[in-house]
C-alpha positions as CSV (number, residue, x, y, z in Angstrom):
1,X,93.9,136.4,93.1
2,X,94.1,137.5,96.6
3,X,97.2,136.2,99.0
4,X,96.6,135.3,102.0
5,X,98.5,133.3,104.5
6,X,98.2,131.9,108.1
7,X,100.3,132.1,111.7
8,X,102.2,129.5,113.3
9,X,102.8,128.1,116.8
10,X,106.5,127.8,118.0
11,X,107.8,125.3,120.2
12,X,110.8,125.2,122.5
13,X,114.4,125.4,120.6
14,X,116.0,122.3,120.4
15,X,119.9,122.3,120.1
16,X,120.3,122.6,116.5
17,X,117.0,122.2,115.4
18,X,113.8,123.6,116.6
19,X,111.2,121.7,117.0
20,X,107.1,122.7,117.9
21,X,104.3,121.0,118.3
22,X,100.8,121.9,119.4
23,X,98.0,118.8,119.6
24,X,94.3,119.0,119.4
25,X,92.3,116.1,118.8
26,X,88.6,115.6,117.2
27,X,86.4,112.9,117.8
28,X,83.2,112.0,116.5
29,X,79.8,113.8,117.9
30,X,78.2,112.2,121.0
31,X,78.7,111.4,124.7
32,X,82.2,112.7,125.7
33,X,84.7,110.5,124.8
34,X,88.5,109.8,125.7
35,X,90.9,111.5,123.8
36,X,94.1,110.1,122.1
37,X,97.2,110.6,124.0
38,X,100.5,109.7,122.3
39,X,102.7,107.2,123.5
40,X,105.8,109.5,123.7
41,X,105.5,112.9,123.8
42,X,105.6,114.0,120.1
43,X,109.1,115.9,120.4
44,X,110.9,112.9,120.5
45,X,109.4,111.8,117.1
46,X,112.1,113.8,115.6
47,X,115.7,114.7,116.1
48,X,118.5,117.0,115.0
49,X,120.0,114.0,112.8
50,X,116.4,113.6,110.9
51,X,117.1,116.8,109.4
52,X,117.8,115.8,105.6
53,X,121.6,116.7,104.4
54,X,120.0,117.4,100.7
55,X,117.9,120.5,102.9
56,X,120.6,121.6,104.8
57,X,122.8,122.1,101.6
58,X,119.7,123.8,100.1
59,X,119.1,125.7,102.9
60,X,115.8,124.9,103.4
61,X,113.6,125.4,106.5
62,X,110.3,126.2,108.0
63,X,107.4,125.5,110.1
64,X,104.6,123.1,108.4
65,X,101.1,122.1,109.6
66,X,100.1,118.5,109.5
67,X,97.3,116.6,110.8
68,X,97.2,112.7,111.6
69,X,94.2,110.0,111.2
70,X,95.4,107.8,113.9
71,X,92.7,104.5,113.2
72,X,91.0,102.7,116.6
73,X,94.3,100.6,117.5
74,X,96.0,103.9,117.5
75,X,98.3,103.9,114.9
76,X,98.7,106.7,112.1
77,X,97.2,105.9,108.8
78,X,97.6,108.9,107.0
79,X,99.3,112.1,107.0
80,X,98.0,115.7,105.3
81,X,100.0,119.0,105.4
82,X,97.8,121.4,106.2
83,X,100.2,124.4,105.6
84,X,103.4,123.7,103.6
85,X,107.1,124.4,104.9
86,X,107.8,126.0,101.5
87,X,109.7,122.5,100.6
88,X,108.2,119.1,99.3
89,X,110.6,117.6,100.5
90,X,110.4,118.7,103.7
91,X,106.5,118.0,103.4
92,X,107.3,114.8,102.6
93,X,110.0,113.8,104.9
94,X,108.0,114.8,108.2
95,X,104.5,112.9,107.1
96,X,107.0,110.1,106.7
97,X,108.4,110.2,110.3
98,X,105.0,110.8,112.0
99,X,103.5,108.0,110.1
100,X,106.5,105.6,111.3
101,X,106.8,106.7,114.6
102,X,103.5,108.3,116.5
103,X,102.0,106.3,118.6
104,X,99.1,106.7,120.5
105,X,96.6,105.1,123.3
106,X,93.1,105.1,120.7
107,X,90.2,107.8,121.2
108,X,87.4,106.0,122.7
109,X,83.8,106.8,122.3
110,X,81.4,107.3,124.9
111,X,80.7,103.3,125.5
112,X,84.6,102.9,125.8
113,X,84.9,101.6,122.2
114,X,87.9,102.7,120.7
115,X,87.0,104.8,117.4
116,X,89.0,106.8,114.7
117,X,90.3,110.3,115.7
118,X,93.1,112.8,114.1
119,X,95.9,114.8,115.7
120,X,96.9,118.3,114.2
121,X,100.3,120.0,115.2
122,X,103.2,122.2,114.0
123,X,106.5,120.9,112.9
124,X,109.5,123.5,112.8
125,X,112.7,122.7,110.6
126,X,115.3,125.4,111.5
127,X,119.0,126.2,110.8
128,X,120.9,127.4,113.3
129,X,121.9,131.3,112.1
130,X,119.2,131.3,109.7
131,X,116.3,134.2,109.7
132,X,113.0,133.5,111.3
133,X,111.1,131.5,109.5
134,X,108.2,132.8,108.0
135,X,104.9,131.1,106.2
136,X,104.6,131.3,103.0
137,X,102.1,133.2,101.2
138,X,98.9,131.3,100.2
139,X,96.5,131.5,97.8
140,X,92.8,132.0,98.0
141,X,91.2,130.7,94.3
142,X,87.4,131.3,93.3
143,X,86.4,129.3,90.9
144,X,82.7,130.1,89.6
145,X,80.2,126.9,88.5
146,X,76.9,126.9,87.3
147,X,75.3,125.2,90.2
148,X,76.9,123.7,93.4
149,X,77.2,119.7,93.6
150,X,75.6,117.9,95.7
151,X,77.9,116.9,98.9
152,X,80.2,120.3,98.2
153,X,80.7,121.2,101.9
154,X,83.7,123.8,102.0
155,X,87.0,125.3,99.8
156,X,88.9,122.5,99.2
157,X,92.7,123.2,100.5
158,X,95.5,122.0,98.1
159,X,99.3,121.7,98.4
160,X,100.9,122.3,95.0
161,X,104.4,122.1,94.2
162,X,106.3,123.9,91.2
163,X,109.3,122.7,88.9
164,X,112.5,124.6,88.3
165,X,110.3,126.0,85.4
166,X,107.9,128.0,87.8
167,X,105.1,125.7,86.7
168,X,103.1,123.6,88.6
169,X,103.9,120.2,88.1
170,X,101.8,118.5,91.2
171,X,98.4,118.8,93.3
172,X,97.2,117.3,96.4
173,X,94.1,117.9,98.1
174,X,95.2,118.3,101.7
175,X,91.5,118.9,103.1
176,X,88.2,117.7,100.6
177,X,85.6,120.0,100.1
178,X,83.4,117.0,100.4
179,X,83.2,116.0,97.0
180,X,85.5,113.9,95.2
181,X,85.1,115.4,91.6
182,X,85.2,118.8,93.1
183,X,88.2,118.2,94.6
184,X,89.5,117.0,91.0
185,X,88.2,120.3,89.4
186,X,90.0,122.4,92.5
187,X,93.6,120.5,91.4
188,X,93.0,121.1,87.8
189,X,92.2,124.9,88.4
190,X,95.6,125.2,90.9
191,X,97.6,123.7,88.2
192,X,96.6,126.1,85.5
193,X,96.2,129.5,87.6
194,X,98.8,128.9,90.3
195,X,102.1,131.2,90.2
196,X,105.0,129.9,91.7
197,X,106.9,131.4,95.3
198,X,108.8,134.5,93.9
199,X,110.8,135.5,97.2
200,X,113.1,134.0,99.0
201,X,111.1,134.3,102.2
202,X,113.0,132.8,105.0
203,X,116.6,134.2,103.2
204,X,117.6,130.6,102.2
205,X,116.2,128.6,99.1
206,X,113.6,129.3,97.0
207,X,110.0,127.8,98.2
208,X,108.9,125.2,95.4
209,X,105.6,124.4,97.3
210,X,102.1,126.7,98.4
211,X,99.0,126.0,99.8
212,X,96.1,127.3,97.6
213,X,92.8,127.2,98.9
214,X,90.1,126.8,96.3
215,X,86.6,127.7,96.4
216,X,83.3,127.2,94.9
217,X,80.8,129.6,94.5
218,X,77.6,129.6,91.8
219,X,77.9,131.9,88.8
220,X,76.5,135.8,90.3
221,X,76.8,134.7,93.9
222,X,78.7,137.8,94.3
């Protein structure tokens, strides 16, 4: 299987913590609409004291991609990493603090309606003495089917985490290839073919999560 693995956007230092973010926004097609704009600038979702003890002690760190749906009041209602830390918990912990505290004046649509819209950003954890952190490595899965299904629109991107034991223990689908039972095949495919984060990239603890991006192609495509 090939690696393959994706950049990062800092943001300014903090004083023990770093914290970046980046925001874009997408809205439906159609006459030019508002965009969201958060409440509070998106910095100030998180502070040094967020940063979990259980992490520290772990040394664990590193810089995560996340995007938000924020629904038409302009609230968050859901939260997908789009490139792992290296740590579920981490993961976890940040989707958990967006979701509580973004806030956001609603995309409106051309008519002034307010509509659904997401927000994608970077999030860094860092340790203060700690090596740059650095992504870590991906995974690029083919997966080879008799015929594509109906609805299949792109590779779906999954977030799988690994037990002490090296094996993968659980799948998400982080972005849907546009089919539900594809996206149930990609999960099943991660979990059996996956290999576990074998360097301790960023010098501290060993990553127990990677992004694997599956996709689909017919059998003799290539």
């Amino acid at each position: 299987m090939e690696r393959w693995g994706r950049g990062t956007t800092m943001g300014p230092v903090m004083l023990l913590f770093a914290i970046g973010f980046l925001q874009s926004t997408e809205v439906p097609k159609g006459p030019l609409a508002t965009p969201l704009k958060p409440k509070s600038p998106p910095g100030s979702w998180a502070t040094n004291d967020d940063y979990p003890s259980e992490a520290i002690r772990k040394e664990q760190y590193g810089t995560l991609h996340f995007t938000l749906t924020i629904d038409a009041t302009g609230r968050p209602d859901s939260c997908h990493i789009t490139w792992t830390s290296g740590f579920a918990e981490l993961d976890q912990y940040s989707c958990a603090i967006f979701l509580k505290r973004a806030k956001f004046y609603p995309a409106r649509d051309g008519a002034g309606k307010p509509i659904r819209a997401t927000f994608s950003s970077t999030f860094r954890w860092e340790i203060p003495g700690a090596p740059k952190a650095r992504d870590v490595p991906g995974i690029d899965l083919v997966v080879e089917v008799a015929k594509l299904p109906t609805g299949y629109a792109r590779p779906a991107l999954t977030r799988v985490h690994f037990a002490r034991s090296g094996k993968p223990d659980s799948c998400r689908v982080e972005a849907s290839s546009g089919n539900a039972a594809i996206d149930k095949v990609a999960c099943e495919q991660v979990m059996s073919q996956s290999p576990a984060p074998n360097e301790r990239i960023n010098g501290g603890g060993m990553p127990d999560t990677r992004m694997v991006q599956v996709t689909f192609e017919p059998t003799g495509a290539k």
